[in-house]
Biopython code that builds the backbone (N, CA, C, O; Angstrom):
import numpy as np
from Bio.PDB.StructureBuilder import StructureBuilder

atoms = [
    (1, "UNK", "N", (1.648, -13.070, 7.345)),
    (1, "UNK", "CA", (1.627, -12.071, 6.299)),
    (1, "UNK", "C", (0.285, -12.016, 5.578)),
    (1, "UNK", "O", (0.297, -11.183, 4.671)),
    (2, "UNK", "N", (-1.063, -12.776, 5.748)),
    (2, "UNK", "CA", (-2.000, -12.907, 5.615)),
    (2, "UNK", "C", (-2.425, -11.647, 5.578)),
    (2, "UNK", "O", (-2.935, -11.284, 4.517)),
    (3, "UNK", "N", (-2.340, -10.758, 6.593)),
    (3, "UNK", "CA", (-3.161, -9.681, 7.204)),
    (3, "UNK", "C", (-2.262, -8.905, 5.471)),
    (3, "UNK", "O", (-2.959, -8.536, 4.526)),
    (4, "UNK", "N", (-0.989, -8.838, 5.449)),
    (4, "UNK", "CA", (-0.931, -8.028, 3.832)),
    (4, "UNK", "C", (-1.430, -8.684, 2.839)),
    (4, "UNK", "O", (-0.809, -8.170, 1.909)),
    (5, "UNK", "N", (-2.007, -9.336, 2.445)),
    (5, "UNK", "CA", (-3.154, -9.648, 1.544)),
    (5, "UNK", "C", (-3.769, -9.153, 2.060)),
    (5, "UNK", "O", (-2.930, -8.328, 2.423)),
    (6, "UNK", "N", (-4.514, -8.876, 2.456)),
    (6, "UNK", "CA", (-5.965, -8.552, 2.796)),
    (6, "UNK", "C", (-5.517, -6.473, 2.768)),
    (6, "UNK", "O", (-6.186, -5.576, 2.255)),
    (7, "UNK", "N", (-4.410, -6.389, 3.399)),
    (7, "UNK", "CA", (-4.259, -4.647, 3.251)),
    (7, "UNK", "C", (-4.276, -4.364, 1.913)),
    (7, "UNK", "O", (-4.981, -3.411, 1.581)),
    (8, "UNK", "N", (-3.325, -5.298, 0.565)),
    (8, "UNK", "CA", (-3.610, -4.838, -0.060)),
    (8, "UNK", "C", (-4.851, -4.711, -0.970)),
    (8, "UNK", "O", (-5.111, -3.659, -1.553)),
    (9, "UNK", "N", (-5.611, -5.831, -1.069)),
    (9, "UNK", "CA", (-6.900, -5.910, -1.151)),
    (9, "UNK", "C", (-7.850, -4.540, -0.948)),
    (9, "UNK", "O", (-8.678, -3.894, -1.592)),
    (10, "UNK", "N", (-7.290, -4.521, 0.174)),
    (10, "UNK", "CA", (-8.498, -2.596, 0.573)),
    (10, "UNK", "C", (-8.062, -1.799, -0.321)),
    (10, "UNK", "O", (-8.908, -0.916, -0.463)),
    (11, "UNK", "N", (-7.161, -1.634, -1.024)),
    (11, "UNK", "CA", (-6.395, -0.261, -1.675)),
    (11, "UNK", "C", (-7.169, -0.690, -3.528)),
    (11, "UNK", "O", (-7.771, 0.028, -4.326)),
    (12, "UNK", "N", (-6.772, -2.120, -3.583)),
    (12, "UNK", "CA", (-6.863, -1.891, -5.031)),
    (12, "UNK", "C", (-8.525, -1.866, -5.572)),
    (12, "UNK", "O", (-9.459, -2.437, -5.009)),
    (13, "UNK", "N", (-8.591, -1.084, -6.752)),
    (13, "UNK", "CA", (-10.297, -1.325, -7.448)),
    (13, "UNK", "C", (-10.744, -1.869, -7.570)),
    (13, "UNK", "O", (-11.857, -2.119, -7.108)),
    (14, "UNK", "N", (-9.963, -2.509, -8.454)),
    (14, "UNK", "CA", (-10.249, -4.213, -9.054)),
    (14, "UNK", "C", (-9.381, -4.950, -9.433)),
    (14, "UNK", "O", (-8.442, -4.693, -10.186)),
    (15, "UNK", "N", (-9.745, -6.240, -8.756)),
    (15, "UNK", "CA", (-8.987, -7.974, -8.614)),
    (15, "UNK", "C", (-9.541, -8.667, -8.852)),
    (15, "UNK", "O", (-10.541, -9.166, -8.335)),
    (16, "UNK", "N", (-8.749, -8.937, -10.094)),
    (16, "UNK", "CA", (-9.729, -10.255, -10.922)),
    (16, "UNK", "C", (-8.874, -11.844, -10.506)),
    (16, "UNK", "O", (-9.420, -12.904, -10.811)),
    (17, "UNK", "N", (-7.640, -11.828, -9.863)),
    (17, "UNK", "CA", (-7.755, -12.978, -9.668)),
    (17, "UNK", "C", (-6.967, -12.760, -8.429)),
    (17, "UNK", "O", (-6.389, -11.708, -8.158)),
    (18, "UNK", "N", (-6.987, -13.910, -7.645)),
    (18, "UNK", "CA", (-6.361, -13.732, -6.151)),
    (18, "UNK", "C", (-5.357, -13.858, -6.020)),
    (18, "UNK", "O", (-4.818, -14.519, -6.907)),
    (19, "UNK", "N", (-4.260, -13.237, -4.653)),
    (19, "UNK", "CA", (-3.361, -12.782, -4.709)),
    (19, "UNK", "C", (-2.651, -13.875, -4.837)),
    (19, "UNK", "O", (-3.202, -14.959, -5.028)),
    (20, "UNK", "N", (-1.191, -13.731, -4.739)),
    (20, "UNK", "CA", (-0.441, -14.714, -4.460)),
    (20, "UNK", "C", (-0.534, -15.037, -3.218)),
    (20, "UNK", "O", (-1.330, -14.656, -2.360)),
    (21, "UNK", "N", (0.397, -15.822, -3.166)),
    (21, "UNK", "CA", (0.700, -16.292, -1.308)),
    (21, "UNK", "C", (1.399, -15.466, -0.811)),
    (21, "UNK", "O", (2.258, -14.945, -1.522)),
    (22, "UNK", "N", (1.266, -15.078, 0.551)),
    (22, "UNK", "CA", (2.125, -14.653, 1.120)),
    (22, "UNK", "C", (3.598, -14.092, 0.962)),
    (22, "UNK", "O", (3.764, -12.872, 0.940)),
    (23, "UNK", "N", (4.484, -14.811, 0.872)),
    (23, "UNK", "CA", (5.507, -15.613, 0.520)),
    (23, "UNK", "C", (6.113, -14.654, -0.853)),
    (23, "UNK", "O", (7.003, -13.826, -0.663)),
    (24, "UNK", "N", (5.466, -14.902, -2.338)),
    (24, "UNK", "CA", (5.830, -14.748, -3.142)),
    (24, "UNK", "C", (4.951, -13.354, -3.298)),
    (24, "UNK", "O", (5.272, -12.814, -4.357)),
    (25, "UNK", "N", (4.278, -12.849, -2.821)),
    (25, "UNK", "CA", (4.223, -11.502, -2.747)),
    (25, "UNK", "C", (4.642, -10.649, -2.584)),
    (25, "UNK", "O", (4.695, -9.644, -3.293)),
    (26, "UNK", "N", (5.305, -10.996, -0.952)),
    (26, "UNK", "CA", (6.174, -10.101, -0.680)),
    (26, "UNK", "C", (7.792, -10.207, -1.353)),
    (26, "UNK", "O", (8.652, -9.575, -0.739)),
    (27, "UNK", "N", (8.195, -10.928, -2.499)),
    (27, "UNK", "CA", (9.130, -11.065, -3.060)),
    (27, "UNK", "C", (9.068, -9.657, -4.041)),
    (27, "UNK", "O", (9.842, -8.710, -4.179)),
    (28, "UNK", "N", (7.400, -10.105, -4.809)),
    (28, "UNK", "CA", (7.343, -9.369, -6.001)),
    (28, "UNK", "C", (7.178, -8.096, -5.378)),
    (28, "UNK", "O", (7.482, -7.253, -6.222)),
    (29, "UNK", "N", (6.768, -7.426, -4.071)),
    (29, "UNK", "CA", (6.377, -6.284, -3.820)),
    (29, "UNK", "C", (7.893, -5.520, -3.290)),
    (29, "UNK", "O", (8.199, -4.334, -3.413)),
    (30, "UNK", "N", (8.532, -6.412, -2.795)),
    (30, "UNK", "CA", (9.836, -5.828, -2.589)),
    (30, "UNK", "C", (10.704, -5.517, -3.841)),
    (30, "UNK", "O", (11.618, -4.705, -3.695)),
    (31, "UNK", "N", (10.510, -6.069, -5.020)),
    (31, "UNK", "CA", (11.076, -5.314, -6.342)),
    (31, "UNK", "C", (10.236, -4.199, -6.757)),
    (31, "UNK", "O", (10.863, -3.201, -7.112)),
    (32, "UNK", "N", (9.206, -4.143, -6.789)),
    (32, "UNK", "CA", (8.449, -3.024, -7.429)),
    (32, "UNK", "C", (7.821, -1.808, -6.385)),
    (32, "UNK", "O", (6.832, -1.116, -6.625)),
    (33, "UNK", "N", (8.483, -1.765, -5.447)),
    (33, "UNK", "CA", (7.873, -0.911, -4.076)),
    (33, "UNK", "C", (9.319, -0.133, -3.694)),
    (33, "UNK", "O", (10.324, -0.371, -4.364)),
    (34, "UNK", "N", (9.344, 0.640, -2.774)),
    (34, "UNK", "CA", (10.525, 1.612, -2.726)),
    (34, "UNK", "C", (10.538, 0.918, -1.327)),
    (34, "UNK", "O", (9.759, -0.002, -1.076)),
    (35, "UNK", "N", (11.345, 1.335, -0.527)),
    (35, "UNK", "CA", (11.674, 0.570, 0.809)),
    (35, "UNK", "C", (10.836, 0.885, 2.013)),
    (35, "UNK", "O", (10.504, 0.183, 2.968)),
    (36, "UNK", "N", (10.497, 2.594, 1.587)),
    (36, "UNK", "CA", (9.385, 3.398, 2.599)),
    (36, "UNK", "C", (8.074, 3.243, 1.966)),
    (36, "UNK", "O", (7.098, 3.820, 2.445)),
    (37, "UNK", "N", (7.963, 2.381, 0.750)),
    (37, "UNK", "CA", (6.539, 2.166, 0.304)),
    (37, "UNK", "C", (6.123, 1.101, 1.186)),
    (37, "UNK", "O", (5.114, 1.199, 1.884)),
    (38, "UNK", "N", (6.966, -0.039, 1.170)),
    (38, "UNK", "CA", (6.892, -1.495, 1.739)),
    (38, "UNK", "C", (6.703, -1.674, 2.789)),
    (38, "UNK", "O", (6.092, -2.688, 3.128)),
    (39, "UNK", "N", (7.147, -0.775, 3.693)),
    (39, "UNK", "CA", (7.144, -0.327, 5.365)),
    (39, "UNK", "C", (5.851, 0.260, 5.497)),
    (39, "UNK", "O", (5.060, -0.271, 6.276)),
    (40, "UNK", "N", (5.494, 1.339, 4.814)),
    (40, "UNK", "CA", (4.220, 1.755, 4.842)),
    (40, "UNK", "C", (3.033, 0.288, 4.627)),
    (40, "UNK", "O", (2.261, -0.124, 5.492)),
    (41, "UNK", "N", (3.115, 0.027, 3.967)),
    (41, "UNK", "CA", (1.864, -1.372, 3.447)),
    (41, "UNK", "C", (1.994, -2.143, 4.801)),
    (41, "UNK", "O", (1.116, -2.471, 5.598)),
    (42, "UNK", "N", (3.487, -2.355, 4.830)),
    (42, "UNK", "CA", (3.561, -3.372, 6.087)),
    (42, "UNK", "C", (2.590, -2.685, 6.989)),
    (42, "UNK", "O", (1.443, -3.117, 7.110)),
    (43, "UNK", "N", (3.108, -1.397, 7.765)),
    (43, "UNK", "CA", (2.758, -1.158, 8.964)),
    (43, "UNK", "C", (0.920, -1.168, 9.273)),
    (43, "UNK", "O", (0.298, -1.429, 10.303)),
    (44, "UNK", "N", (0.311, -0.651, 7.502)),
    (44, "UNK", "CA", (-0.409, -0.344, 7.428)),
    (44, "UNK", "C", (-1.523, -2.005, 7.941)),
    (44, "UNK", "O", (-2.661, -2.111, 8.398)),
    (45, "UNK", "N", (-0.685, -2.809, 7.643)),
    (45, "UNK", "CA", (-1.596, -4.549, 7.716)),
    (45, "UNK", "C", (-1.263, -4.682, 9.187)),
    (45, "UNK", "O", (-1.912, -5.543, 9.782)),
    (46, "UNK", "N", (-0.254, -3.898, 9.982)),
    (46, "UNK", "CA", (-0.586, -4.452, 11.246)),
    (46, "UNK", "C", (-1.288, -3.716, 12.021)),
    (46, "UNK", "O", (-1.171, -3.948, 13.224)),
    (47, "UNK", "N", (-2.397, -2.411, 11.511)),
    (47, "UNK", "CA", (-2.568, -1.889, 12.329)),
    (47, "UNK", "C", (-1.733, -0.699, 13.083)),
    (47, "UNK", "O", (-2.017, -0.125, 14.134)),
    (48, "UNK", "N", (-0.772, -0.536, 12.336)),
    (48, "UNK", "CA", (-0.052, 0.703, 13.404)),
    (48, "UNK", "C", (-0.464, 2.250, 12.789)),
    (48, "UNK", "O", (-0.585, 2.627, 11.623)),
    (49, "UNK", "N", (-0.680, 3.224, 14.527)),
    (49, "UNK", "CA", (-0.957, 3.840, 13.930)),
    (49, "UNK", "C", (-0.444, 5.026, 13.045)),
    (49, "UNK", "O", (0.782, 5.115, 12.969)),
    (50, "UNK", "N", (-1.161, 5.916, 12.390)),
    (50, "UNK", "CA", (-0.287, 6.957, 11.344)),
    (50, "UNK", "C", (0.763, 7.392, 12.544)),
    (50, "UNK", "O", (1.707, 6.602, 12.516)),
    (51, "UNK", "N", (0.902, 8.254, 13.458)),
    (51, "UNK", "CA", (1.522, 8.732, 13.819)),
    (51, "UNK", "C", (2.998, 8.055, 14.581)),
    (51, "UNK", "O", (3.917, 8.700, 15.086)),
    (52, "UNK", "N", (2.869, 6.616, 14.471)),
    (52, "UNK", "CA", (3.825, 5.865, 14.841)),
    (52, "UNK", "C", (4.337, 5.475, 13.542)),
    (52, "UNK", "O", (5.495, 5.119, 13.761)),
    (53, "UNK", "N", (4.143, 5.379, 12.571)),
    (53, "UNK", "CA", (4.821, 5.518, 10.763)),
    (53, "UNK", "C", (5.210, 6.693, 10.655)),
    (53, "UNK", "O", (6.252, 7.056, 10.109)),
    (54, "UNK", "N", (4.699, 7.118, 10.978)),
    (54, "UNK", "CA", (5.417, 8.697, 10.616)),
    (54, "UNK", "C", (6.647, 9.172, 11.201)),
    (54, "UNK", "O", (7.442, 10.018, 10.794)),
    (55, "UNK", "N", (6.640, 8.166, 12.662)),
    (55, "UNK", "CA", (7.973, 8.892, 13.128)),
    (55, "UNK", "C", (8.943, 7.924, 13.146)),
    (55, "UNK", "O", (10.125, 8.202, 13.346)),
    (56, "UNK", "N", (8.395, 6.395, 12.882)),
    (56, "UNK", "CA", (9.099, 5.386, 12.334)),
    (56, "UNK", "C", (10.147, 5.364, 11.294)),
    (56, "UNK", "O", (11.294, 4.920, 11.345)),
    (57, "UNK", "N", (9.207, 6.204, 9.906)),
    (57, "UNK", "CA", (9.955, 6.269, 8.595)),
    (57, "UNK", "C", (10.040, 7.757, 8.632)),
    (57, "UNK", "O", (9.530, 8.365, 7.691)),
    (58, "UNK", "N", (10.595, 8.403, 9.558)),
    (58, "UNK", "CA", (11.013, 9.585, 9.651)),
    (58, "UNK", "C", (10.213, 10.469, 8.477)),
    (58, "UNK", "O", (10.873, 10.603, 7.447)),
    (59, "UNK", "N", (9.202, 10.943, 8.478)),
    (59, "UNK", "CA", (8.872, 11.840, 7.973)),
    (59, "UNK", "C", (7.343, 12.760, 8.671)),
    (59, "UNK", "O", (6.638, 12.517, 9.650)),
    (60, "UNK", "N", (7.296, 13.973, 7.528)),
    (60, "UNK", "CA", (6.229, 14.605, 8.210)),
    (60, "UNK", "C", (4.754, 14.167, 7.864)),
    (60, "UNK", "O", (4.438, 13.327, 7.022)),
    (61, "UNK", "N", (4.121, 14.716, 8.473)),
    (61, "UNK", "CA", (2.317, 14.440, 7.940)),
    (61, "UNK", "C", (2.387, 15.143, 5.967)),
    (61, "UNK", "O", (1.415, 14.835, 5.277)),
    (62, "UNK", "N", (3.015, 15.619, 5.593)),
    (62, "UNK", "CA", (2.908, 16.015, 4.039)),
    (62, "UNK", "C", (3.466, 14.892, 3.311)),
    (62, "UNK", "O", (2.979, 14.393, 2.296)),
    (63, "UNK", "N", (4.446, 14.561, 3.864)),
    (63, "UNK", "CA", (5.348, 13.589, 2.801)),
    (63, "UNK", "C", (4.786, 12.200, 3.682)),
    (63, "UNK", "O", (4.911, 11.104, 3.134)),
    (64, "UNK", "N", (4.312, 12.261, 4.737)),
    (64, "UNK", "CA", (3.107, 10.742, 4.720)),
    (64, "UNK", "C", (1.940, 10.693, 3.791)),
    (64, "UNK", "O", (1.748, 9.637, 3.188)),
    (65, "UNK", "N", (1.176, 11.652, 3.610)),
    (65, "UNK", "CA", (0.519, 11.737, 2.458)),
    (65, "UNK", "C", (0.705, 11.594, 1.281)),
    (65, "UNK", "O", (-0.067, 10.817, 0.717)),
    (66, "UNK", "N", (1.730, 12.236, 0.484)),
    (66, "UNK", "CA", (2.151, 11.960, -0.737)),
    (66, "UNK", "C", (2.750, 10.022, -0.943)),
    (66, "UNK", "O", (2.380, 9.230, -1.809)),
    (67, "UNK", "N", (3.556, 9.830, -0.011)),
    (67, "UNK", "CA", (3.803, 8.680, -0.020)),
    (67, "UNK", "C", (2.978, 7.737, 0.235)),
    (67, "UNK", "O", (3.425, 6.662, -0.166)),
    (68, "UNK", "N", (1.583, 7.621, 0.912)),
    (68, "UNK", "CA", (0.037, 6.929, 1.262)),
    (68, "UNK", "C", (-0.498, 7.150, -0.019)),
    (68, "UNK", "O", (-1.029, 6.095, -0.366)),
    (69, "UNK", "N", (-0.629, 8.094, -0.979)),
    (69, "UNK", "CA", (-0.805, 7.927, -2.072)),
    (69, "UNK", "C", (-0.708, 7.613, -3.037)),
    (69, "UNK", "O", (-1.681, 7.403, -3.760)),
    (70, "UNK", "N", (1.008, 7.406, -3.551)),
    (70, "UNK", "CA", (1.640, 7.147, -4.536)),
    (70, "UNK", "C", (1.819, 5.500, -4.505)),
    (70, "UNK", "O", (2.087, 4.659, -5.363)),
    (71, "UNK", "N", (1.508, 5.461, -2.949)),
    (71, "UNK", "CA", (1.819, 3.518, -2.881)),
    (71, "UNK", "C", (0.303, 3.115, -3.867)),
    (71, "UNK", "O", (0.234, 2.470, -4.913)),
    (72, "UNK", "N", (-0.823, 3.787, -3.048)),
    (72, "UNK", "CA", (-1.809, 3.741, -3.699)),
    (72, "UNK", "C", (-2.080, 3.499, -5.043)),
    (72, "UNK", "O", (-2.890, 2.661, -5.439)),
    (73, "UNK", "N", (-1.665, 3.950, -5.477)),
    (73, "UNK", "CA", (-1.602, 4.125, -7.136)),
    (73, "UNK", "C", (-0.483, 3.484, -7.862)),
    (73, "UNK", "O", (-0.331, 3.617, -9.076)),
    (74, "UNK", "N", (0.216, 2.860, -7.185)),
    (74, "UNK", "CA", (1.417, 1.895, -8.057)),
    (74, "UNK", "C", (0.205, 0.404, -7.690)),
    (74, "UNK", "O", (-0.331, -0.190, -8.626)),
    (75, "UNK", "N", (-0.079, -0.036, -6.049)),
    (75, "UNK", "CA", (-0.756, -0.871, -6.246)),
    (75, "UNK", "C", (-2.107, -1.468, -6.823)),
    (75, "UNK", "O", (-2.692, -2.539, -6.658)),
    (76, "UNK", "N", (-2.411, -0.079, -7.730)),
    (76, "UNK", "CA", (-3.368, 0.368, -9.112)),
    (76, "UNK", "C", (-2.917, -0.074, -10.296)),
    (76, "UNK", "O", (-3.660, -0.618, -11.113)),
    (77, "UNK", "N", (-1.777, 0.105, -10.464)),
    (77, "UNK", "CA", (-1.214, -0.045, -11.798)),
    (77, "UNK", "C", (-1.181, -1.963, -12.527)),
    (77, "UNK", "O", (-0.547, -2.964, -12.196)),
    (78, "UNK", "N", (-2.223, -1.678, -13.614)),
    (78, "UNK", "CA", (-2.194, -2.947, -14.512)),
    (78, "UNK", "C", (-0.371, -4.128, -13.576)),
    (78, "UNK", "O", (-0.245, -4.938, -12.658)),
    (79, "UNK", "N", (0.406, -3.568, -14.422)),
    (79, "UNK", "CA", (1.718, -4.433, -14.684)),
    (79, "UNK", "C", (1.829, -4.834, -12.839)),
    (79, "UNK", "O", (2.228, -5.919, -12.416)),
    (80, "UNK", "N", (1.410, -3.771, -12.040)),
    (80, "UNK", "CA", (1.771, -4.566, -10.626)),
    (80, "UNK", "C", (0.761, -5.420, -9.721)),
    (80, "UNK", "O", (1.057, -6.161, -8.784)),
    (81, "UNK", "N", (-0.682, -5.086, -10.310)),
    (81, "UNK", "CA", (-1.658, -5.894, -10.049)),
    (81, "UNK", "C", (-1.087, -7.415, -11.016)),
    (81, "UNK", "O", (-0.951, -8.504, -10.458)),
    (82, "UNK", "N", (-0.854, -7.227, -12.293)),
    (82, "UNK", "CA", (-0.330, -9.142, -12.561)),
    (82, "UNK", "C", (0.417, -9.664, -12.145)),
    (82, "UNK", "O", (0.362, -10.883, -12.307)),
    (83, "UNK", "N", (1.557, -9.108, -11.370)),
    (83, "UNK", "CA", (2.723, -9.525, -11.219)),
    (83, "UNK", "C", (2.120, -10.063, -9.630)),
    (83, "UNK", "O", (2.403, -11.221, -9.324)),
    (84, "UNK", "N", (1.392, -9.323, -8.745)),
    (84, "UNK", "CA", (0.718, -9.313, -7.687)),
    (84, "UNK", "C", (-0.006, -10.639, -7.433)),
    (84, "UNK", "O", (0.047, -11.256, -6.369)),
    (85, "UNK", "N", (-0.768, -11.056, -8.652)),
    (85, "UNK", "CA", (-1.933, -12.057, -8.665)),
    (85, "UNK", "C", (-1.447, -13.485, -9.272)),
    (85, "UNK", "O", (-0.540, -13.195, -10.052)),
    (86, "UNK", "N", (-1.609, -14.708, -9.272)),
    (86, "UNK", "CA", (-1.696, -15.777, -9.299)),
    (86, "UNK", "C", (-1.636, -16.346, -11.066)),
    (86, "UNK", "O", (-1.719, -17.546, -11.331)),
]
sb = StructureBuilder()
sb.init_structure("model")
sb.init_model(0)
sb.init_chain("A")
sb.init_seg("    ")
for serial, (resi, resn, name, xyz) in enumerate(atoms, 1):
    if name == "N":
        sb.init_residue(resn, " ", resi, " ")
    sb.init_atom(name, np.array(xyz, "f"), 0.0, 1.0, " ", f" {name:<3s}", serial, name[0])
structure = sb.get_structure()
């Protein structure tokens, strides 16, 4: 689960302290993430590509976008970057 540290790492601005482990990340990200957010991040750390998420989490190229974004911007948000970090 290494490789999701490091995915989320690419998304956020700024990280002032390092993530959690593995482990207890994906605890805290599974409360504060929607189920097709979490799948998205996932898929996104292994490398898969858009068009295999897309037909994975059943949706179209519009509502992959909106949802690539909105993950974006929750893993922006103050309260989920602390809860995120160490």
């Amino acid at each position: 689960m290494s490789t999701l540290n490091t995915e989320i790492e690419k998304h956020i601005k700024k990280l002032v302290r390092p993530l959690k482990e593995s482990e207890e990340l994906l605890n805290v990200l599974k409360v504060k993430l929607t189920k097709k957010e979490l799948k998205l991040l996932k898929s996104w750390a292994e490398d898969v590509p858009s068009g295999a998420i897309i037909t994975a989490l059943n949706l179209d190229n519009e509502r992959y976008t909106e949802l690539s974004v909105k993950l974006i911007k929750k893993l922006n948000q103050e309260k989920l970057k602390q809860a995120m970090c160490e």
